[in-house]
BAKE-306725 format. One line per field, with one value per residue (C-alpha): y, z, x negated. Coordinates in steps of 0.5 Angstrom, whole numbers, always signed. Layout:
<recs>
py: Y / ...
pz: Z / ...
px: X / ...
</recs>
This chain:
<recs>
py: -43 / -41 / -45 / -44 / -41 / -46 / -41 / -42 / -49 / -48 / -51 / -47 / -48 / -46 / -39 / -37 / -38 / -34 / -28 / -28 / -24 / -20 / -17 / -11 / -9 / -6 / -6 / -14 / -16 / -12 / -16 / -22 / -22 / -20 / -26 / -32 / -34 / -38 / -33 / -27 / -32 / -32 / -25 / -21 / -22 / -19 / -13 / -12 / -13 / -5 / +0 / +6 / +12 / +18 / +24 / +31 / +33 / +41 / +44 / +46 / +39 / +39 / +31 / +26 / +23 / +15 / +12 / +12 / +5 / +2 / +3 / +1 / -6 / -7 / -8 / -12 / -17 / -15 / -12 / -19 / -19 / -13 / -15 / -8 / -2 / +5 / +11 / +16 / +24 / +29 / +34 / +34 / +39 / +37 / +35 / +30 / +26 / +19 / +18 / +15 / +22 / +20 / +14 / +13 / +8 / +6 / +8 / +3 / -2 / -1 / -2 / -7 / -11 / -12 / -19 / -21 / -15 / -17 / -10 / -5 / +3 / +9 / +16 / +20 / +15 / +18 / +12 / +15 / +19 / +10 / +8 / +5 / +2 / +1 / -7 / -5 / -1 / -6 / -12 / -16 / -14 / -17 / -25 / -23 / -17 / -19 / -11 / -4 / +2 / +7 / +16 / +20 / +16 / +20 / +18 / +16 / +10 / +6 / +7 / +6 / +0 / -3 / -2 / -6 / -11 / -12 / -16 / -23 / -25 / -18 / -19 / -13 / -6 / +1 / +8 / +14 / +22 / +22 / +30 / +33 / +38 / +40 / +39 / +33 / +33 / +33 / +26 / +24 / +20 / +14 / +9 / +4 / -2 / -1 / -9 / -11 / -17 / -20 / -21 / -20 / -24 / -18 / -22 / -20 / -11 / -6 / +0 / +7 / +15 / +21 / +18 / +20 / +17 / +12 / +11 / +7 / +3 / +2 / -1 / -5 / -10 / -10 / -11 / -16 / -19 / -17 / -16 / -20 / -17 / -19 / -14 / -6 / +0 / +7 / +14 / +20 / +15 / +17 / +10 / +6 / +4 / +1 / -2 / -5 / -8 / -11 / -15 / -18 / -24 / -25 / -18 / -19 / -14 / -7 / -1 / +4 / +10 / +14 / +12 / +16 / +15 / +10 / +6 / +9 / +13 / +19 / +24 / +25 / +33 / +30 / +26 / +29 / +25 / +18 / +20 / +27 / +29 / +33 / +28 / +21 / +24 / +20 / +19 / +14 / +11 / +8 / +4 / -1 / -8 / -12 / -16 / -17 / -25 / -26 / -20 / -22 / -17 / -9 / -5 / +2 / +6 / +8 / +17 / +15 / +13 / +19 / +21 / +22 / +17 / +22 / +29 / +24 / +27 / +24 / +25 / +22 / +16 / +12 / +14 / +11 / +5 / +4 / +4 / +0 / -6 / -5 / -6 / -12 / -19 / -23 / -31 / -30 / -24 / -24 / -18 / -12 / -10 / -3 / +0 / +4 / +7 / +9 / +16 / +12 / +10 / +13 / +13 / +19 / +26 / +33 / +30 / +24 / +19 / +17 / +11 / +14 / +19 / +18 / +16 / +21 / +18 / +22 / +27 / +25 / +29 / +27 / +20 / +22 / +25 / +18 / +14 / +19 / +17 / +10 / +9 / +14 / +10 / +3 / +7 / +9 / +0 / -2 / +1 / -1 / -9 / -7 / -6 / -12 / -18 / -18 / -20 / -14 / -14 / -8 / -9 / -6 / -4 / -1 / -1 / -5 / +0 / +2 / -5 / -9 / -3 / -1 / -7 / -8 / +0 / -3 / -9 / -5 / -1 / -7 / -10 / -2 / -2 / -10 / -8 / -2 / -7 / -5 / -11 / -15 / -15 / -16 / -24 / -25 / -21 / -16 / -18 / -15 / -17 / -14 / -13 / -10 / -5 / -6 / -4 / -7 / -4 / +1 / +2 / +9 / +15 / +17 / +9 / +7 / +7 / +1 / -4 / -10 / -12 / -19 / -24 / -28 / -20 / -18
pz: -62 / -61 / -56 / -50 / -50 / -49 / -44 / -39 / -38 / -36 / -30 / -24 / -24 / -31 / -29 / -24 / -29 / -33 / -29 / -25 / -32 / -31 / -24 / -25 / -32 / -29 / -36 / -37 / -31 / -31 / -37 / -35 / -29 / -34 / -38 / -33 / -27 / -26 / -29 / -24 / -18 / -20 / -22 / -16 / -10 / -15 / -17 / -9 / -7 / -5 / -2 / -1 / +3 / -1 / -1 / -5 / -1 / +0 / +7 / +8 / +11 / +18 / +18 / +15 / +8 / +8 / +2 / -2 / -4 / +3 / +4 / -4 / -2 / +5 / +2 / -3 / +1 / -3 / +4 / +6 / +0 / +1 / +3 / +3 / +7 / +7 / +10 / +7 / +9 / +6 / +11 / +19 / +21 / +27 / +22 / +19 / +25 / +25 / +32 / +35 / +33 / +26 / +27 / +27 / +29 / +21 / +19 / +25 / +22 / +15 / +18 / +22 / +16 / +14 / +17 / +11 / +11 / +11 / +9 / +14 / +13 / +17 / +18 / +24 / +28 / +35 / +39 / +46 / +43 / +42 / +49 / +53 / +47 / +42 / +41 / +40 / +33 / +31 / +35 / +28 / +25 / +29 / +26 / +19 / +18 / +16 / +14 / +18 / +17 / +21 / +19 / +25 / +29 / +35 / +42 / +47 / +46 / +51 / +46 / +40 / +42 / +45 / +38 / +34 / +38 / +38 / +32 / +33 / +27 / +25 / +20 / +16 / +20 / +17 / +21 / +18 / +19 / +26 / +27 / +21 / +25 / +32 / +34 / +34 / +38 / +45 / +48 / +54 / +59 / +59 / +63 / +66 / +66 / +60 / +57 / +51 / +49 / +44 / +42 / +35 / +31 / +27 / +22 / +15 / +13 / +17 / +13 / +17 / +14 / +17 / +24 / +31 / +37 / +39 / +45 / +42 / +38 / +46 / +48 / +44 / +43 / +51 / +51 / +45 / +47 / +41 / +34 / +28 / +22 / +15 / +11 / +13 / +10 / +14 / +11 / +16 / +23 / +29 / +32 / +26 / +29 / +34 / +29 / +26 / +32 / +35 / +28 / +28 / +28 / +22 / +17 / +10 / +6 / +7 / +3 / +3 / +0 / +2 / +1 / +1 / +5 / +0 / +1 / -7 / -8 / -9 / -15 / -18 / -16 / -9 / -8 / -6 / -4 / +0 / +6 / +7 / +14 / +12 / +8 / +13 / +19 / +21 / +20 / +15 / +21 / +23 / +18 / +21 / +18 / +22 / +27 / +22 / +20 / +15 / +11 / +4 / -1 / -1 / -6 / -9 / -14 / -19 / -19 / -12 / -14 / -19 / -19 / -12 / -10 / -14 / -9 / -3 / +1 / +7 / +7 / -1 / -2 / -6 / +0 / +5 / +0 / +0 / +9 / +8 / +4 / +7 / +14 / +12 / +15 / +14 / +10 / +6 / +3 / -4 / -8 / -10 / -13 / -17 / -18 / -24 / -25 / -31 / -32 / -32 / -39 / -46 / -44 / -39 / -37 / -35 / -30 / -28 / -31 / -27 / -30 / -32 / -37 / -43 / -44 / -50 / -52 / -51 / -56 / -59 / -53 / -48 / -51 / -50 / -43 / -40 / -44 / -40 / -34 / -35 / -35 / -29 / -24 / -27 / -25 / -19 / -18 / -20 / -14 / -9 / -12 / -10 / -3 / -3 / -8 / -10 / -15 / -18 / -21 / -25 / -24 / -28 / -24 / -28 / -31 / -36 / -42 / -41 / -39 / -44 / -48 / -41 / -40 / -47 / -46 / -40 / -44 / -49 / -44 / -40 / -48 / -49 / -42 / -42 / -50 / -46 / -42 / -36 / -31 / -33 / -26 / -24 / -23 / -26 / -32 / -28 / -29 / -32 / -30 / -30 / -25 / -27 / -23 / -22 / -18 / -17 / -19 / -13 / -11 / -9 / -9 / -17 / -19 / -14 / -19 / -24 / -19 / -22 / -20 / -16 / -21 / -18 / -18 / -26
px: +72 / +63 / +60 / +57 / +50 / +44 / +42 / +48 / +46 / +37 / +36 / +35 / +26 / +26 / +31 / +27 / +20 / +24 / +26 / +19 / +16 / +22 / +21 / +19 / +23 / +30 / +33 / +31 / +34 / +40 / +42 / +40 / +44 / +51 / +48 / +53 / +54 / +47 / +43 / +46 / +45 / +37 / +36 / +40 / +35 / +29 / +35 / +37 / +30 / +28 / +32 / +29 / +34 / +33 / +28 / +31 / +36 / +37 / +35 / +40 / +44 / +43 / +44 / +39 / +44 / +44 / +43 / +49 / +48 / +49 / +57 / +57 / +53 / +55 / +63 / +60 / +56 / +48 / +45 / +42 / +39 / +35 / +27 / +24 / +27 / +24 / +27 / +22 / +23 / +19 / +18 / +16 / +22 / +27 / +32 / +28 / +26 / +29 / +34 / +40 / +43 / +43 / +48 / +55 / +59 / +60 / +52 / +50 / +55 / +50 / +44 / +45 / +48 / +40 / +38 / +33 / +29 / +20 / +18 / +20 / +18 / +20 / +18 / +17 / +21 / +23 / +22 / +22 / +30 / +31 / +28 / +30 / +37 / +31 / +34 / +41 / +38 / +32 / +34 / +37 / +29 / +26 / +25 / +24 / +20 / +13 / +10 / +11 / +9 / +10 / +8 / +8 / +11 / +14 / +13 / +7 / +1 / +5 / +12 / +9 / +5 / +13 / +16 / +10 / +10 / +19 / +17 / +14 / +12 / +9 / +2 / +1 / +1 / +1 / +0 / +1 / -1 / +0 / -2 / +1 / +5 / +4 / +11 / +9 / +4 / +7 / +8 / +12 / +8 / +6 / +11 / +6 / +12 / +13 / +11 / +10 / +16 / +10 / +4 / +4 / -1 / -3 / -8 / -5 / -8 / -8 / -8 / -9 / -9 / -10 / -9 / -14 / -10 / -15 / -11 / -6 / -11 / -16 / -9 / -6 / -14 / -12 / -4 / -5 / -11 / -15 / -14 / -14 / -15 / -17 / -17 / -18 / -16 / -18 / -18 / -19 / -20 / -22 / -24 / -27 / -33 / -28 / -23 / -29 / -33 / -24 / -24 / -31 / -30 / -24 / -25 / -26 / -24 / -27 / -23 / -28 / -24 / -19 / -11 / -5 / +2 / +4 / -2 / -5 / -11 / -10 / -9 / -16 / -16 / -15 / -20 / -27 / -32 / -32 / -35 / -34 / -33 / -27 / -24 / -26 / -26 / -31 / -40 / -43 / -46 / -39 / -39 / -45 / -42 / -48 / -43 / -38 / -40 / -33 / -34 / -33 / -31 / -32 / -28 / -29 / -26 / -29 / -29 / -32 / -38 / -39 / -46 / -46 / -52 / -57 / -56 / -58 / -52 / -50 / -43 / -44 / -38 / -44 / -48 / -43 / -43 / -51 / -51 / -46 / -49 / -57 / -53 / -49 / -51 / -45 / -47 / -41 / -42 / -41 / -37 / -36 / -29 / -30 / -23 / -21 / -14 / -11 / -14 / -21 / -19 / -17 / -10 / -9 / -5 / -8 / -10 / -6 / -1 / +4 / +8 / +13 / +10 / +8 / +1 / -3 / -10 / -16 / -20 / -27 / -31 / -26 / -27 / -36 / -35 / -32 / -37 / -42 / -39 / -38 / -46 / -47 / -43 / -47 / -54 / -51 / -49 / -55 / -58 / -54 / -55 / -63 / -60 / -57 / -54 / -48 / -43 / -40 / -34 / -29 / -22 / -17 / -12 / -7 / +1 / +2 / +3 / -4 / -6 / -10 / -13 / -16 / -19 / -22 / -25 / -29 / -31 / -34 / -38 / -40 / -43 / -46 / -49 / -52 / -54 / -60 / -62 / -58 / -56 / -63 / -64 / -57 / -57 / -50 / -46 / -41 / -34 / -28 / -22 / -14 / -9 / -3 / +1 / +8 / +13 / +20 / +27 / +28 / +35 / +36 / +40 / +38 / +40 / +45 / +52 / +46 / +48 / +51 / +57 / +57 / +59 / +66 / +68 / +66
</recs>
C-alpha cells in the first residue's frame, strides 16, 4: 500500500506560503485544490475570489443574463467565498441599465447570498428605479464592501451620494463615465430629505474618468464633512482644482495620466497627450499643488512624456508635469514614479500585448527606435529635475511573462544613459524596480464549468 503523500501533512502557515505565489495561475490552483482536503481548504477563497457577470451576450436578449456560476455556487455554498463582484455591461442602451426589473424571487435569493464581498463594481446602476427599497438590495453589502466603483450611475446628486454612503466602511471609490449617453443625462429632482445614513471614511484612492458632475462632488465634501483621499486618479474631470484643494491635508499620490474604465492606461493608439483639453477636461492650471502639504509621489507613464516638453505646448502632458513639480511646496516631496508597460519594452504586439497573447520580440530598427525613445524621455526628466528634486524612479509594471526581460532592457538604458553623462546632475542614480501584474482567476461566463467541486462532495 503507497504512503500518504508529505504534502498532505504541511502545516497550514506553510500551505498558505505556498499557494499565495500561485494566486494569479489558475492552472496551478485548480490542481492544488484536487490535492486534499487541506490543501482545497487553502486554495478555494483564492479560486472563488472574483466573480464577474458576463459581457458578450446578443442584442437580441431583453433581459440582462446572470452569471451562470451563480446558481452553480449558491447550491454549493462558494458565494460567501466571493471577495470581488462586478456586474460589467458593454453598452448604455435601456436593456443594459442595472434595476429591480432585473431580479426575480430566485436571482435575489443569489445576490443576497454575497456576504463577504469587499470590492463591489457596477454599471449603469439605476439607483432612483431602487429608491426608496434600496436596503433590501444592497443592504447584506453593507459592513464588508471596502472599494466601489460606479459607470454611469443613473439617478440625481443627492441619490448617488445616498448610495455611497450605505457603505459604512467604504475606502476606495471609483466614478465612471457619467455622460456617455444622453439618456442618461435626465435626472430626477434632487429630494433635500434624503440624508445620508453614514459618513463614510473615504481615505483609500479615488479614482475619477470622464466624469463633469461637480455637484455630486460639491455635496458630498459638505454632507460627509469633508474628504479624505490619499491618493488620486482623475482623467477627464471637471472640479479637479476643487478635488485637489477638499484632500489638502491627506493627498499623497498623484496620477497624472489618463486611465481607462477598468482603472488601466489605455492602449497606446489611444492615448494622446497628458493634458490635452480634449482628453483631460481640464487646464494645466488646475494642477496647482502649492496646498497639498502631504504630497509625496507623482507617477506618469512613459509614452506621457515622449518629447513633448520640447514643442513648448501648454496642453503637452511633459508640460503639465513641469507646472506641477515648479508649483509644489510639500516638505515630504520625494519622488517621481515613471510607469512603463509591456510595449515599452522588446516584447510587444502591433500595438499592444495583452496578456493573453503571445509576446514576439522586436526587429533590429524597432529595437533602434525604442533605444531613441528611452533616451528622449530622460531629456525630458532631466529638465523637470532642474524644476524641483526628486528621486526618479522607473517601475516596471508588467505581466510576469515579460517581467524580468523588461526589467534588464531598462536597466541597460539607464547604464547607457549614465555612460554619456546623463544624470550627473542628478543627486541619486534612478531607480529601477519591477512590479508584476497580475490578475486573479476570474469566474465568468466562459470559465463557469472549471470550478472545483467542494471536496466533502468529490
Amino acid at each position: 500500500m503507497a504512503r500518504p503523500s508529505p504534502a498532505t501533512r504541511l502545516p497550514h502557515e506553510i500551505l498558505e506560503m505556498i499557494i499565495v505565489h500561485l494566486i494569479y495561475d489558475t492552472h496551478s490552483l485548480l490542481a492544488c485544490s484536487l490535492t486534499c482536503y487541506s490543501w482545497y481548504i487553502v486554495t478555494a477563497p483564492h479560486l472563488h475570489h472574483t466573480l464577474i457577470s458576463p459581457t458578450n451576450y446578443r442584442w437580441e436578449k431583453t433581459k440582462i443574463p446572470w452569471p451562470k456560476p451563480l446558481p452553480y455556487m449558491y447550491r454549493l455554498g462558494l458565494l460567501p467565498l466571493v471577495k470581488r463582484f462586478q456586474i460589467r455591461k458593454r453598452s448604455y442602451c435601456c436593456i443594459d441599465i442595472f434595476s429591480p426589473k432585473c431580479f426575480n424571487r430566485r436571482t435575489l435569493r443569489y445576490f443576497l447570498a454575497l456576504t463577504n464581498v469587499q470590492e463591489l463594481g457596477i454599471d449603469y446602476l439605476d439607483i432612483s428605479g431602487f429608491m426608496p427599497r434600496i436596503r433590501q438590495y444592497f443592504g447584506h453589502f453593507l459592513p464588508t464592501v471596502r472599494s466601489l466603483s460606479l459607470r454611469a450611475p443613473k439617478g440625481s446628486a443627492r441619490q448617488i451620494i445616498y448610495f455611497i454612503a450605505l457603505f459604512e466602511h467604504l475606502e476606495d471609490l471609483k466614478l465612471l463615465h457619467d455622460d456617455l449617453n444622453p439618456r442618461l443625462k435626465w435626472e430626477p429632482a434632487d429630494d433635500q430629505t434624503l440624508i445620508p445614513s453614514f459618513a463614510p471614511p473615504l481615505r483609500g484612492q479615488l479614482t475619477m474618468t470622464s466624469f463633469k458632475r461637480v455637484r455630486i462632488l460639491e455635496d458630498m465634501v459638505v454632507l460627509f464633512g469633508g474628504i479624505r483621499f490619499r491618493h488620486m486618479d482623475l482623467s477627464n474631470v471637471r472640479g479637479t482644482r476643487f478635488l485637489l484643494c477638499a484632500c489638502a491635508k491627506t493627498l499623497e499620490t498623484l496620477r497624472l495620466y489618463p486611465t481607462d474604465p477598468r482603472g488601466e492606461e489605455p492602449s497606446p493608439n489611444r492615448v494622446q497627450a497628458l493634458a490635452d483639453n480634449r482628453i483631460a477636461g481640464s487646464s494645466i492650471w488646475d494642477f496647482d499643488l502649492s496646498r497639498n502639504k502631504s504630497l509625496r509621489t507623482l507617477q506618469v507613464t512613459a509614452r506621457s512624456i515622449d518629447g513633448a516638453l520640447e514643442a513648448g505646448s501648454p496642453d503637452s502632458a511633459a508640460s503639465l508635469l513641469t507646472y506641477a513639480l515648479s508649483t509644489i511646496k510639500s516638505p515630504v516631496f520625494s519622488e517621481v514614479v515613471v510607469f512603463y508597460r509591456d510595449y515599452d519594452f522588446g516584447f510587444r504586439g502591433p500595438h499592444y500585448t495583452p496578456r493573453w497573447r503571445t509576446p514576439r520580440r522586436m526587429s533590429p530598427n524597432e529595437i533602434a527606435e525604442d533605444a531613441s525613445l528611452h533616451g528622449g524621455r530622460f531629456e525630458v526628466l532631466r529638465k523637470m529635475h532642474q524644476v524641483r528634486d526628486f528621486r526618479l524612479v522607473l517601475c516596471a509594471d508588467v505581466w510576469d511573462r515579460v517581467g524580468v526581460n523588461s526589467v534588464r532592457m531598462l536597466e541597460r538604458a539607464v547604464v547607457a544613459e549614465m555612460a554619456k553623462g546623463g544624470f550627473d546632475n542628478i543627486y541619486s542614480k534612478p531607480m529601477v524596480v519591477y512590479r508584476p501584474r497580475g490578475s486573479r482567476p476570474e469566474i465568468s461566463e466562459e470559465g463557469w464549468a472549471k470550478l472545483p467541486l467542494p471536496w466533502a462532495s468529490l
